[in-house]
C-alpha positions as a LaTeX table, in Angstrom:
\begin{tabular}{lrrr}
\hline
Residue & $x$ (\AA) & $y$ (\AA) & $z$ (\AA) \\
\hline
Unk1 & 66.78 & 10.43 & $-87.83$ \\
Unk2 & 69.70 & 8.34 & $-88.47$ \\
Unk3 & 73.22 & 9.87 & $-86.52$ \\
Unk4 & 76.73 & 8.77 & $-87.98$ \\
Unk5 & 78.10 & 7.29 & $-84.55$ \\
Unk6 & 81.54 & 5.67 & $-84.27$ \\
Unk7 & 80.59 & 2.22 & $-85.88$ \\
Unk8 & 78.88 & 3.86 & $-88.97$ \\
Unk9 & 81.81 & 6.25 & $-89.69$ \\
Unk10 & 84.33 & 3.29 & $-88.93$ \\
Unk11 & 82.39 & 0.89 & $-91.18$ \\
Unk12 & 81.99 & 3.88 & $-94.26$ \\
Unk13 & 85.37 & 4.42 & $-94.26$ \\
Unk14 & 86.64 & 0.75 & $-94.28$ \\
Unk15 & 83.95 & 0.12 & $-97.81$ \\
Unk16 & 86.05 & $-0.54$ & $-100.50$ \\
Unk17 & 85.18 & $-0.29$ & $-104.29$ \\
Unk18 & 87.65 & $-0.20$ & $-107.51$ \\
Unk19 & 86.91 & 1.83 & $-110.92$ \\
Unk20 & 84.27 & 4.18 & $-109.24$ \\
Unk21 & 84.18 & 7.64 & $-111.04$ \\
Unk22 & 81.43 & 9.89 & $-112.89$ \\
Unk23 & 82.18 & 9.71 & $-116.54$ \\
Unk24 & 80.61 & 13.41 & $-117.22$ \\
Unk25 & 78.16 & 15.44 & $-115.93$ \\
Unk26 & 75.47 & 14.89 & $-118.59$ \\
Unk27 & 73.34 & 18.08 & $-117.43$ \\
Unk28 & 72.08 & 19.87 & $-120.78$ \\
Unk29 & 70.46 & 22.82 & $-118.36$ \\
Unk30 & 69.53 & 24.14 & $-115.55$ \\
Unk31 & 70.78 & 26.94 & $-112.61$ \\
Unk32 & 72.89 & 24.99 & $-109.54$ \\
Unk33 & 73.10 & 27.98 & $-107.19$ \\
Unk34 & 75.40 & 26.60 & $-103.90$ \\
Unk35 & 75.76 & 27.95 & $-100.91$ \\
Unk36 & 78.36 & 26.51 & $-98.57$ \\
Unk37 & 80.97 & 26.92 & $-95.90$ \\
Unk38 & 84.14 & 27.93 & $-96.17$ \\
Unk39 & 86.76 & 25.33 & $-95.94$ \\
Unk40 & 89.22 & 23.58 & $-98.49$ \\
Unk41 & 87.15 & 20.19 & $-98.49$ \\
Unk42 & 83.84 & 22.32 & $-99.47$ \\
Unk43 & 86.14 & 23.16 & $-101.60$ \\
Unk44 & 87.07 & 20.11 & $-103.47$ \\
Unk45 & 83.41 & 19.71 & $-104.13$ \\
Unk46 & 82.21 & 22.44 & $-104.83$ \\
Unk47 & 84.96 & 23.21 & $-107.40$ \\
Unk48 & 84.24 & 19.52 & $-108.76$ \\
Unk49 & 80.52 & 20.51 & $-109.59$ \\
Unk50 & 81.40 & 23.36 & $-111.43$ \\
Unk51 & 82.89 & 21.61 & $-113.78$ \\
Unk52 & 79.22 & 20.46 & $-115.10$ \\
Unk53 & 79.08 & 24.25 & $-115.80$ \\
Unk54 & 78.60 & 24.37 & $-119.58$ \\
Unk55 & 75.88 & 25.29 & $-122.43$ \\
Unk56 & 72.49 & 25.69 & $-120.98$ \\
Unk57 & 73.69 & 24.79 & $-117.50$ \\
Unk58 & 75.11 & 27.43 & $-115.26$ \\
Unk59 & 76.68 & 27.02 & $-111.67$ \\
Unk60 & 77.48 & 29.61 & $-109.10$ \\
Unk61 & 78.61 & 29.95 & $-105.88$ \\
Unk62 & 78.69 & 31.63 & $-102.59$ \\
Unk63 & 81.45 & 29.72 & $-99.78$ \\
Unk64 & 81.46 & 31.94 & $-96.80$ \\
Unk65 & 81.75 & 31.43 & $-92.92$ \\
Unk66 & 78.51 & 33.06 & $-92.57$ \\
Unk67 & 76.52 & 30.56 & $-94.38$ \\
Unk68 & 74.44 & 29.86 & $-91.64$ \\
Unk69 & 72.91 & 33.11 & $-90.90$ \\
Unk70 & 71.92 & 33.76 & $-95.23$ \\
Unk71 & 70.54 & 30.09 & $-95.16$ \\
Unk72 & 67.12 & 30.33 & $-93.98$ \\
Unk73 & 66.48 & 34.22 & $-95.59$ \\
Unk74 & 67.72 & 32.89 & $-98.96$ \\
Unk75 & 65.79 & 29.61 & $-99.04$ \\
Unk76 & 62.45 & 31.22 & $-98.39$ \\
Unk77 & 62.57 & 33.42 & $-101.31$ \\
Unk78 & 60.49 & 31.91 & $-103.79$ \\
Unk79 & 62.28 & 30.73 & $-106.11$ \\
Unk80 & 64.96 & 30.44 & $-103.51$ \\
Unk81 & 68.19 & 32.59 & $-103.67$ \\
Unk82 & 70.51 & 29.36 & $-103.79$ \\
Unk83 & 69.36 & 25.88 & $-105.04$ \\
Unk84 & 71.78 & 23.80 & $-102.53$ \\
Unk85 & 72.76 & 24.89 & $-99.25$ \\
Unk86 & 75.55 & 22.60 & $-97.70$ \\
Unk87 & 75.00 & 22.06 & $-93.86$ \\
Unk88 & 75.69 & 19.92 & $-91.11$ \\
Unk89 & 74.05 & 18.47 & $-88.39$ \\
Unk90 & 72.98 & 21.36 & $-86.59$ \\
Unk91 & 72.41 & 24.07 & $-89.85$ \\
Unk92 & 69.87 & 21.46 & $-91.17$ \\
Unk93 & 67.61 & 21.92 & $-88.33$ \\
Unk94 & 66.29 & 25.12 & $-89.27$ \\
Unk95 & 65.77 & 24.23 & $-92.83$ \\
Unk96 & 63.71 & 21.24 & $-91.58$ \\
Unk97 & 61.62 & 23.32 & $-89.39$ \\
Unk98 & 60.85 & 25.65 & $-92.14$ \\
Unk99 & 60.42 & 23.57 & $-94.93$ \\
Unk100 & 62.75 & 24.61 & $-96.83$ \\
Unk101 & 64.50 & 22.10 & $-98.57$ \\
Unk102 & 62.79 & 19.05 & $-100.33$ \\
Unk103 & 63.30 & 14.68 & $-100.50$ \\
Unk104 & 65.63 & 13.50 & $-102.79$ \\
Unk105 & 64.67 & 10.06 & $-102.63$ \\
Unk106 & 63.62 & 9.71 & $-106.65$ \\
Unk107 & 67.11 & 11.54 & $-107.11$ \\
Unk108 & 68.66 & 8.97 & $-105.19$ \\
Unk109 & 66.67 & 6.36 & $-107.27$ \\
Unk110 & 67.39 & 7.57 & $-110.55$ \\
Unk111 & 70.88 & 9.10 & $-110.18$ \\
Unk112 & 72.34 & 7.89 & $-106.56$ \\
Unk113 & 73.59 & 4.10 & $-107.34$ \\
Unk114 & 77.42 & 5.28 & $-106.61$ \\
Unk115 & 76.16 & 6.84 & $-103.28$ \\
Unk116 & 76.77 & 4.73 & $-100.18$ \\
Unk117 & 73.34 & 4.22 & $-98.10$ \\
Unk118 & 75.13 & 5.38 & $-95.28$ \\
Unk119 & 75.13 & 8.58 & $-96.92$ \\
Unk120 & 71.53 & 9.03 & $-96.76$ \\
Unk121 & 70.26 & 10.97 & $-94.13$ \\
Unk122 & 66.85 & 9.67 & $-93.58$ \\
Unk123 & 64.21 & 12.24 & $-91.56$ \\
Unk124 & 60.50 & 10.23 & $-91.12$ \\
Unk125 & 61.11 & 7.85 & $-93.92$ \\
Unk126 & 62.40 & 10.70 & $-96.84$ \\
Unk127 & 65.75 & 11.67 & $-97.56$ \\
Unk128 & 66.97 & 15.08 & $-96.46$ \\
Unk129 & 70.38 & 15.53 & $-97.20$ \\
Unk130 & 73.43 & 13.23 & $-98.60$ \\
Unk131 & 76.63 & 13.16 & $-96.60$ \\
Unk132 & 79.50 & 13.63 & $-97.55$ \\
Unk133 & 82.07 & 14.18 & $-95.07$ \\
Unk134 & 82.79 & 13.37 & $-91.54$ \\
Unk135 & 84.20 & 16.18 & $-88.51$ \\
Unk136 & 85.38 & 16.57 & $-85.62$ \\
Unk137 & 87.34 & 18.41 & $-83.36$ \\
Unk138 & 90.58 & 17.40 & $-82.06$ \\
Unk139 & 94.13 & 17.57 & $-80.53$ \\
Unk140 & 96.47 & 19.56 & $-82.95$ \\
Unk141 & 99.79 & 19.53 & $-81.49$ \\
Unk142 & 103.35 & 21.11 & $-81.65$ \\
Unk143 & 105.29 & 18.46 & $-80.80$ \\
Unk144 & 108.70 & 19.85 & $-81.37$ \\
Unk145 & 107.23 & 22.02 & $-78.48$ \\
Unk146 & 106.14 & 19.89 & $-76.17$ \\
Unk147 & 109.41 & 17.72 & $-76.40$ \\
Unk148 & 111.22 & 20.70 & $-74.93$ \\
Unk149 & 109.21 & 21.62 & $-72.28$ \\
Unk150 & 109.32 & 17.62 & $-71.56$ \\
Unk151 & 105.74 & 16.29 & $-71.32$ \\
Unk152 & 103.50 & 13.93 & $-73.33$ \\
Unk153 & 100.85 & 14.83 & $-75.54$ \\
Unk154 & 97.57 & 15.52 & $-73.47$ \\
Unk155 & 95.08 & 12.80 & $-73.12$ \\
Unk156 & 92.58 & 15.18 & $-71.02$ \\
Unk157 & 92.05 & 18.61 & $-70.60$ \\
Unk158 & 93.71 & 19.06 & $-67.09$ \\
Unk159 & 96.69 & 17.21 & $-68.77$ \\
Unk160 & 96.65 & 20.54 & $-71.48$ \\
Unk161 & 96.38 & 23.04 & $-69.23$ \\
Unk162 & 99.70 & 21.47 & $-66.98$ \\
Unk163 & 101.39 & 21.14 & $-70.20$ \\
Unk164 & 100.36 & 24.74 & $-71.21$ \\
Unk165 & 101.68 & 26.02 & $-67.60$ \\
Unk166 & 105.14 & 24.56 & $-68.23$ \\
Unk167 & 105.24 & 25.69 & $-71.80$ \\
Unk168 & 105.00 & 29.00 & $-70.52$ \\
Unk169 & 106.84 & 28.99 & $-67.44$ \\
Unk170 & 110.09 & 27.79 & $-69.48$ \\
Unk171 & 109.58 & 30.99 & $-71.71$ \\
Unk172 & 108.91 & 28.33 & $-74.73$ \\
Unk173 & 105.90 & 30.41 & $-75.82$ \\
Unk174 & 103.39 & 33.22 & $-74.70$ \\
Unk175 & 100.14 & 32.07 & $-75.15$ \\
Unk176 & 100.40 & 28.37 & $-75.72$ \\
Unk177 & 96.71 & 27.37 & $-75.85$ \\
Unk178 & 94.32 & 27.74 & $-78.64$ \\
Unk179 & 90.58 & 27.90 & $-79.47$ \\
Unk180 & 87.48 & 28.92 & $-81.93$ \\
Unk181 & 86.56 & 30.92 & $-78.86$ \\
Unk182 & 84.54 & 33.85 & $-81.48$ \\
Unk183 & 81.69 & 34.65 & $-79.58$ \\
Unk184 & 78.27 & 33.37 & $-81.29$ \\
Unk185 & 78.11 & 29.55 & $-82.56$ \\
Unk186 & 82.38 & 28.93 & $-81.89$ \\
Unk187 & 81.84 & 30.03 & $-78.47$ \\
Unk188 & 78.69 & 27.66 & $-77.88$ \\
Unk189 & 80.28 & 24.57 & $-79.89$ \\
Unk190 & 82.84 & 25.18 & $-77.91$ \\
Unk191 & 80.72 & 24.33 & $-74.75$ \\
Unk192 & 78.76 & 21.96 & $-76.14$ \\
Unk193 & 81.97 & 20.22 & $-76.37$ \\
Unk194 & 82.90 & 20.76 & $-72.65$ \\
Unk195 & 79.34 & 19.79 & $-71.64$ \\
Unk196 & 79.30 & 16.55 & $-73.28$ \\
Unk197 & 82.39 & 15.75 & $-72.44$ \\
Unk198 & 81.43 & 16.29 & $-68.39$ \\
Unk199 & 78.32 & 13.73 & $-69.67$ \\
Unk200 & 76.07 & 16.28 & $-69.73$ \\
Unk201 & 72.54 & 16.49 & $-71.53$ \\
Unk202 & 70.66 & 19.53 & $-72.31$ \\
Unk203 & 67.79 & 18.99 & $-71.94$ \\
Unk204 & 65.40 & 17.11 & $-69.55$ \\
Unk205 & 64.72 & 13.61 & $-70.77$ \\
Unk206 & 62.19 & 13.08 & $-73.10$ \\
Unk207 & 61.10 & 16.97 & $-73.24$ \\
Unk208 & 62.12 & 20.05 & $-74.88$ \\
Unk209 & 62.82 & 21.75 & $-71.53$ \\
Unk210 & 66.37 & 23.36 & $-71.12$ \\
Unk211 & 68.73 & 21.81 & $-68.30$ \\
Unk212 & 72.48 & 22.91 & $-69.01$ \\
Unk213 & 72.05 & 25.23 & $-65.10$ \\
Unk214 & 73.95 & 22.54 & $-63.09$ \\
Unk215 & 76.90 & 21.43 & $-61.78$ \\
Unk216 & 78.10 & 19.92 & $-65.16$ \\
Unk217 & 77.59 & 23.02 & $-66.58$ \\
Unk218 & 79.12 & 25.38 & $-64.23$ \\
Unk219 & 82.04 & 22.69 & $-64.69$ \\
Unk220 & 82.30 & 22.94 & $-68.32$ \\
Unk221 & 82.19 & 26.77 & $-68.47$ \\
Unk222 & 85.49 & 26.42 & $-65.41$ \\
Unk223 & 87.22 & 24.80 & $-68.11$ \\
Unk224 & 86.90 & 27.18 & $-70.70$ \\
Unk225 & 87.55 & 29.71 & $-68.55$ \\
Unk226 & 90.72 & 28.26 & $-67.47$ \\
Unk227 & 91.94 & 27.77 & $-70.98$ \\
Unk228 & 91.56 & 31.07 & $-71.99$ \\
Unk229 & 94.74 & 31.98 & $-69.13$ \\
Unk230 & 96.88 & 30.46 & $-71.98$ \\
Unk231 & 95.15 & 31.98 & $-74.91$ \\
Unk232 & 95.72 & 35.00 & $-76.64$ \\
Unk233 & 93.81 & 37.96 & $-75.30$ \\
Unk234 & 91.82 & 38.19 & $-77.82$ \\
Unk235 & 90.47 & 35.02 & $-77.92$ \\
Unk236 & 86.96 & 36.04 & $-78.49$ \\
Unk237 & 87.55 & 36.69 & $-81.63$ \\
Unk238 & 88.89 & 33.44 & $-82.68$ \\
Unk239 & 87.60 & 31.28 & $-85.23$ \\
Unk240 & 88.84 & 28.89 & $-87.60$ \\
Unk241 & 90.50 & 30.93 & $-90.28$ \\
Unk242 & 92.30 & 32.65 & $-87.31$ \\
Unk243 & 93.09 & 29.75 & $-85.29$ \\
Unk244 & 94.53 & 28.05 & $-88.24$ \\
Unk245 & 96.85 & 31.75 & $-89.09$ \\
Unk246 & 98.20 & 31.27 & $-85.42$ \\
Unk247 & 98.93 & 27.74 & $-85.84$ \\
Unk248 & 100.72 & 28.20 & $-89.01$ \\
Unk249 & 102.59 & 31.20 & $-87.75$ \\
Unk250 & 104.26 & 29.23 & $-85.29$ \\
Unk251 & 102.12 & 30.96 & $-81.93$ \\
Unk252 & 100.51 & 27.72 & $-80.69$ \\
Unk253 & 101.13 & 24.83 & $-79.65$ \\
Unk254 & 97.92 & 23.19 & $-78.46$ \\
Unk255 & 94.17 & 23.32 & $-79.50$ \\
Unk256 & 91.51 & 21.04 & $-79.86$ \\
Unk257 & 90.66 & 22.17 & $-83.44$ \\
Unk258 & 88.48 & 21.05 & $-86.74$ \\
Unk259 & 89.89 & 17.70 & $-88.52$ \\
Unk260 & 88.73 & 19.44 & $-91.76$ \\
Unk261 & 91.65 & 21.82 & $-91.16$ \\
Unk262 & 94.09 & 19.32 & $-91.01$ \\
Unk263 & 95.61 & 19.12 & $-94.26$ \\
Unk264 & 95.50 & 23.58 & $-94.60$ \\
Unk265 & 97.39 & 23.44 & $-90.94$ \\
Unk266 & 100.11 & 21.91 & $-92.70$ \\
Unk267 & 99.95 & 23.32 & $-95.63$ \\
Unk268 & 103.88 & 24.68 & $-96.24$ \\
Unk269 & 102.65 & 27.24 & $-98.70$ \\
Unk270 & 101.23 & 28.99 & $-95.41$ \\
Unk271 & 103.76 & 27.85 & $-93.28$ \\
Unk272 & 107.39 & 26.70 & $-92.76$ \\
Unk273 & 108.74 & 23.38 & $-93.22$ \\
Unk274 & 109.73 & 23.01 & $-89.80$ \\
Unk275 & 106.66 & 23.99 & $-88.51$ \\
Unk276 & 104.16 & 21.83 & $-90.61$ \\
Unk277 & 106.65 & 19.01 & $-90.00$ \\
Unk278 & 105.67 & 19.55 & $-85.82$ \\
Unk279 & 102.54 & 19.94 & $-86.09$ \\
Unk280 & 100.79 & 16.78 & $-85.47$ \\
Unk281 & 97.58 & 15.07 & $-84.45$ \\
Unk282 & 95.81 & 12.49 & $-81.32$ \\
Unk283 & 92.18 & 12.21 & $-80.80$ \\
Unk284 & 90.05 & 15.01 & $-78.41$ \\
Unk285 & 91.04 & 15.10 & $-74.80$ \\
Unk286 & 88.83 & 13.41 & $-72.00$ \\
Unk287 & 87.78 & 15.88 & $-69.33$ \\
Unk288 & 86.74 & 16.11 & $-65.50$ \\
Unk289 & 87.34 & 12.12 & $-65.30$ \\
Unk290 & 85.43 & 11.27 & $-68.18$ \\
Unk291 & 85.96 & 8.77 & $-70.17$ \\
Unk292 & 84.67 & 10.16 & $-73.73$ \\
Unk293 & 85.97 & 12.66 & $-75.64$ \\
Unk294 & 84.87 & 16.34 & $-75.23$ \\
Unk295 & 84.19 & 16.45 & $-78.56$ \\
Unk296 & 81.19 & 16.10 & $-81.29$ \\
Unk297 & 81.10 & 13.45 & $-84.39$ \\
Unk298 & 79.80 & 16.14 & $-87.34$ \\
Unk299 & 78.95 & 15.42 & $-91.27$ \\
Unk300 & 78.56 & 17.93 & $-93.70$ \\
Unk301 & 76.55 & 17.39 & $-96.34$ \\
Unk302 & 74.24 & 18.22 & $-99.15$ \\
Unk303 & 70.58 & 19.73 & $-99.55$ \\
Unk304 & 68.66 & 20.88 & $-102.55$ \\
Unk305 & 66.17 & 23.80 & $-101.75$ \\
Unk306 & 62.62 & 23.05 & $-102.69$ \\
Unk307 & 61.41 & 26.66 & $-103.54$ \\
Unk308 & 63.36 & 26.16 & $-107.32$ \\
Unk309 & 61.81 & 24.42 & $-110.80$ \\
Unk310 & 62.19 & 20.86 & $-110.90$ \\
Unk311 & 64.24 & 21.07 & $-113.56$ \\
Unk312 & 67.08 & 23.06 & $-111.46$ \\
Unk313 & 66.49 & 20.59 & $-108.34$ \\
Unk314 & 67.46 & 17.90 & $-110.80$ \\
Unk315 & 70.32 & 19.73 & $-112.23$ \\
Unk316 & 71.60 & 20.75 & $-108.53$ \\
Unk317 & 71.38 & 16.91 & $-107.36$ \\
Unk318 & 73.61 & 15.91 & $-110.36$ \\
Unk319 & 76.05 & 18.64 & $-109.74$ \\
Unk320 & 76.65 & 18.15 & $-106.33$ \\
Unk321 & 76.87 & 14.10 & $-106.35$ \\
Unk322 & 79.31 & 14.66 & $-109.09$ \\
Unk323 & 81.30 & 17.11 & $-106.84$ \\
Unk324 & 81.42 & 14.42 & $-103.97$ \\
Unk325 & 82.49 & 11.82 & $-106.43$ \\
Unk326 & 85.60 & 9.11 & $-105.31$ \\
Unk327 & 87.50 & 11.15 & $-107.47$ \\
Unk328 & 87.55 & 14.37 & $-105.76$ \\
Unk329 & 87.94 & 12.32 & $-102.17$ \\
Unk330 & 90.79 & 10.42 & $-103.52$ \\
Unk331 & 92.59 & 13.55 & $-105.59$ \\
Unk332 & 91.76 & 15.27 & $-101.67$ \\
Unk333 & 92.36 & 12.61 & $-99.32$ \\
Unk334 & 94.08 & 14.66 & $-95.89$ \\
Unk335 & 90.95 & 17.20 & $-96.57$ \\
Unk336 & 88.37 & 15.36 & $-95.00$ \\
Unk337 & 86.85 & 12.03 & $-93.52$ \\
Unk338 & 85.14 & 11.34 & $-96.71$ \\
Unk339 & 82.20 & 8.99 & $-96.23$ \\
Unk340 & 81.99 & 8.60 & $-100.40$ \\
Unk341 & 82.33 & 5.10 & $-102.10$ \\
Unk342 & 85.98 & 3.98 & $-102.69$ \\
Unk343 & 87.61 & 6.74 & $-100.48$ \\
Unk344 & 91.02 & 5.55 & $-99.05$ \\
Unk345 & 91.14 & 7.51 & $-95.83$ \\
Unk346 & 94.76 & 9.61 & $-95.76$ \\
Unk347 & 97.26 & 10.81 & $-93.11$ \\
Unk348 & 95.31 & 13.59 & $-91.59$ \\
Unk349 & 92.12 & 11.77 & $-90.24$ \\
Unk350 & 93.98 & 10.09 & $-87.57$ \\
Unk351 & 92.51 & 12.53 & $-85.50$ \\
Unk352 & 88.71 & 12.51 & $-86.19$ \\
Unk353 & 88.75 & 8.47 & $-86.39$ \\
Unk354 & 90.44 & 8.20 & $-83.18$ \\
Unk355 & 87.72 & 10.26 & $-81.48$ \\
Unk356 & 85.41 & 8.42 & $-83.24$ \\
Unk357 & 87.10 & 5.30 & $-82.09$ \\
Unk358 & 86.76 & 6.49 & $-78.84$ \\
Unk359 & 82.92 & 6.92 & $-78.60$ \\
Unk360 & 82.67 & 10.45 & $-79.01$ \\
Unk361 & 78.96 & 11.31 & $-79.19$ \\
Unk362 & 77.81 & 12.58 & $-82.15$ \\
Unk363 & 76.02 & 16.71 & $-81.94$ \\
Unk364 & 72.87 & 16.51 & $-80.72$ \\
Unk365 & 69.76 & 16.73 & $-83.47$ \\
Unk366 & 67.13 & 17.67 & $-80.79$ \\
Unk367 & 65.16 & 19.70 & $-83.05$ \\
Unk368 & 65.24 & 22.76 & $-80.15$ \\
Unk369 & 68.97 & 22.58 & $-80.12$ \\
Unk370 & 69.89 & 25.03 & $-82.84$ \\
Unk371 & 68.13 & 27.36 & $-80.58$ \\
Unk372 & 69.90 & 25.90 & $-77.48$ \\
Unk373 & 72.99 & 26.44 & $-79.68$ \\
Unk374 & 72.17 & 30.35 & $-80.28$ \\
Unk375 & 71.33 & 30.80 & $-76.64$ \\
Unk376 & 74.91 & 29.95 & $-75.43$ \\
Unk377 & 76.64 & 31.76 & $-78.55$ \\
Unk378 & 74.60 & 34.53 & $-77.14$ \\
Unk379 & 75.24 & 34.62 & $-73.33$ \\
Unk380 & 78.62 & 32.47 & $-72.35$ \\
Unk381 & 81.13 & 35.30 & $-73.31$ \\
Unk382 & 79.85 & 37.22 & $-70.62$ \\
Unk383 & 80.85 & 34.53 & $-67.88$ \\
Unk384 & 84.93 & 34.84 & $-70.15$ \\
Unk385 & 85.11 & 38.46 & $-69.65$ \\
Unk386 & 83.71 & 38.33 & $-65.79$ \\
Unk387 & 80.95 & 40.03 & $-65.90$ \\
Unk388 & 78.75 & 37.20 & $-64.77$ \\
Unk389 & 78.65 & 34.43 & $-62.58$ \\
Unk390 & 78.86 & 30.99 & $-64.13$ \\
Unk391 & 75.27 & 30.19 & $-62.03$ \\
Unk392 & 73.79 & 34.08 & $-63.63$ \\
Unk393 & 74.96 & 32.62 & $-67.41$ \\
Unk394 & 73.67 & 29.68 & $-67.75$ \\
Unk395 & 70.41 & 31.12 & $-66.46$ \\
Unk396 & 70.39 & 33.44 & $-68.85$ \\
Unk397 & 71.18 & 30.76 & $-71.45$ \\
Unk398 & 67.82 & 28.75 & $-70.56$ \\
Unk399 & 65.73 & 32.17 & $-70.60$ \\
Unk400 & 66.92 & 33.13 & $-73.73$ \\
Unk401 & 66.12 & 29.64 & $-74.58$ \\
Unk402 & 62.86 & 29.13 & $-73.43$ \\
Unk403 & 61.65 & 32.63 & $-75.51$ \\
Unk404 & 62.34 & 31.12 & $-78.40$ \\
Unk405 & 61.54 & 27.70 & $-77.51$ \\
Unk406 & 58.16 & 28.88 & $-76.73$ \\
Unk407 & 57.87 & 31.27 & $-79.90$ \\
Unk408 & 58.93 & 28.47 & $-82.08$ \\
Unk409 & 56.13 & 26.10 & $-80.48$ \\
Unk410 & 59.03 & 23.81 & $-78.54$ \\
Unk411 & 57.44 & 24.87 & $-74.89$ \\
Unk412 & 53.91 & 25.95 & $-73.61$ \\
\hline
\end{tabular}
C-alpha cells in the first residue's frame, strides 16, 4: 500500500496546473448515497457533489462523527445502505478486510484524468480509495497568552506543560491545556500520537503480535496523564467539536489539535475578533527527546461501496471527483491540505506541512491496527482516572487485542 509521507504531501501540494475545473456533472441517473465525517472540508465536498443532484440522479447524505461505527453495518447490506463512505487511513481497514468496497481503476480510466496519481491509493495493484485531503494534528496556540505569561511557543511536550504551569500560576487562565481526550478512538489517537512520538512500534517486527507493554509505552501514557493536570476536568469527554467550542470561547490556550479545524478555529462568526486574531499555528511538539513529531500524517478520502448497481457506482465516482474538484479546494483553501490538481495551499496549513516537513510518520496501515486502535480507545481511560496502573493498562490493551486479533485470523 502506498502511505502519503512528507515528500509525497510536499511534492502534491507544490503541482501546479492553470484552467482546471469540471464543466458539469453530466450524470443523467443514478443514487450517490455518502456517508462521511463531520468537518467543514467534508464539507466543501460533499456539498460540491450535490450539486450533480438533478433529474434522474439523486444525492443524499449522512456527515456525522460517528461514521465509523455505521460504516461496516451499512456497507454489508446488500445493496449497501450508502454508496460512498469517506475514510481515512485507519476507517479503510475494516472495509478492506470485509470486502466491502470495490476498484475504481476503470473509473479512474474513464473519468479520473484531472486526478493527480498521487491521489490513488493503490492496495495489491487495484485502486481503493482517491485522496483527497491531507491531516494532521498540531500546535494551536494563544499567543496573545503566552506573550503575557512570557514564554515561547512549545517545540516539545515538556516545553507545553512548563508553559501551561506558568500560565496558570500567573492566574492567566484555569485550565490552559487542551485535548480530543473522549474516551474510544480520541483517546487512543491520542496515544498513538504519544507512542510514536517516544519511537515506538506496536507491534513486533514483521508479525501481527501486540508490543505497546514497555517502557515507551508506560512513557507515553505519563504524558497524557500529565497533560490532563491542565485540562478541564472533564476532559474525557473531549472531542473535536468540543475542543474547537473551548478554543473559540477563549478557555485555551494550547492543544495539539486537527489541521482540518484550522480555518473553523478562527472562524469570527464563532468567535471574537481578538481571539481568532491570537490564535495561531507551529508544527506538533517533539517529545521525551525525540526528534519527530508526536503526531500522525492522515488523508481522507473517497470509497465507492461495491454491494450497489453499477450504474450507481458510476454515478457515485462522478459525484464525488466532482466534489473534490480544484474548484472547491481553491473556493476552500484554509479548510484543508488539499492534495487535488491546481490547489494553492492557504494560510492555515502551516501547521500540518510543517509536521510533515518535519518527518512525522504517517498512521500506521498494519491491517491489525484498527483493532490495536479499539483496544486502547477501550482500556487507556482507566490508567486517566487512576484506577489502573500504567503496566495493568497496557496489558489489558494487548489482551483485548489479541481476542480479536485471534477472532479476526491476525494470531493463532
Amino acid at each position: 500500500m502506498r502511505l502519503f509521507t512528507k515528500n509525497t504531501l510536499a511534492s502534491v501540494i507544490v503541482l501546479a496546473s492553470t484552467g482546471y475545473a469540471f464543466a458539469g456533472c453530466g450524470i443523467e441517473k443514478g443514487s450517490v448515497r455518502i456517508l462521511s465525517n463531520d468537518f467543514p472540508a467534508l464539507h466543501d465536498v460533499v456539498e460540491k457533489a450535490e450539486e450533480c443532484a438533478g433529474g434522474a440522479l439523486s444525492v443524499t447524505k449522512n456527515q456525522t462523527k460517528e461514521h465509523e461505527s455505521l460504516q461496516v453495518a451499512a456497507l454489508k447490506a446488500n445493496p449497501a445502505q450508502y454508496t460512498s463512505a469517506v475514510i481515512a487511513n485507519s476507517s479503510i481497514l475494516p472495509l478492506l478486510a470485509d470486502g466491502l468496497i470495490r476498484p475504481l481503476d476503470a473509473y479512474v480510466e474513464k473519468y479520473g484524468k484531472d486526478i493527480n496519481k498521487t491521489q490513488l491509493i493503490t492496495i495489491n495493484g487495484k485502486v481503493m480509495a482517491i485522496a483527497m485531503m491531507a491531516n494532521a494534528q498540531h500546535l494551536f496556540y494563544r499567543d496573545d497568552i503566552l506573550q503575557k505569561a512570557g514564554v515561547q511557543p512549545p517545540k516539545t511536550y515538556e516545553e507545553m506543560l512548563a508553559a501551561a504551569k506558568t500560565i496558570k500560576d500567573k492566574g492567566l487562565m484555569q485550565y490552559p491545556l487542551g485535548g480530543t481526550y473522549k474516551a474510544g478512538w480520541n483517546l487512543a489517537e491520542e496515544f498513538v500520537n504519544m507512542y510514536l512520538g517516544h519511537g515506538g512500534a506496536f507491534f513486533k517486527e514483521g508479525t501481527a503480535e501486540a508490543a505497546v507493554n514497555n517502557k515507551k509505552g508506560v512513557d507515553s501514557l505519563n504524558m497524557l496523564k500529565s497533560m490532563t493536570a491542565y485540562m478541564n476536568p472533564d476532559y474525557l469527554t473531549f472531542d473535536s467539536n468540543a475542543l474547537q467550542a473551548e478554543f473559540q470561547a477563549g478557555k485555551v490556550a494550547m492543544a495539539v489539535f486537527w489541521g482540518s479545524r484550522a480555518a473553523a478555529v478562527k472562524d469570527t462568526k464563532g468567535t471574537t475578533a481578538e481571539i481568532s486574531a491570537a490564535i495561531k499555528f507551529a508544527g506538533a511538539p517533539t517529545v521525551g527527546g525525540g526528534t519527530i513529531p508526536a503526531t500522525t500524517l492522515w488523508w481522507d478520502g473517497f470509497t465507492v461501496a461495491k454491494n450497489i448497481s453499477d450504474e450507481d457506482a458510476e454515478a457515485t465516482f462522478r459525484a464525488m471527483a466532482y466534489g473534490a474538484s480544484s474548484e472547491t479546494a481553491n473556493a476552500h483553501p484554509n479548510d484543508a491540505v488539499w492534495l487535488i490538481k491546481g490547489y494553492t495551499p492557504g494560510a492555515m496549513a502551516g501547521g500540518t506541512l510543517a509536521s510533515a516537513q518535519a518527518s512525522a510518520k504517517p498512521y500506521p496501515m498494519a491491517p491489525s491496527m484498527d483493532l490495536m486502535h479499539t483496544a486502547l480507545g477501550g482500556e487507556v481511560a482507566a490508567f486517566l482516572q487512576g484506577k489502573k496502573s500504567a503496566e495493568q493498562a497496557l496489558a489489558d490493551v494487548e489482551a483485548a487485542y489479541n481476542a480479536s486479533a485471534k477472532e479476526k485470523g491476525f494470531l493463532k
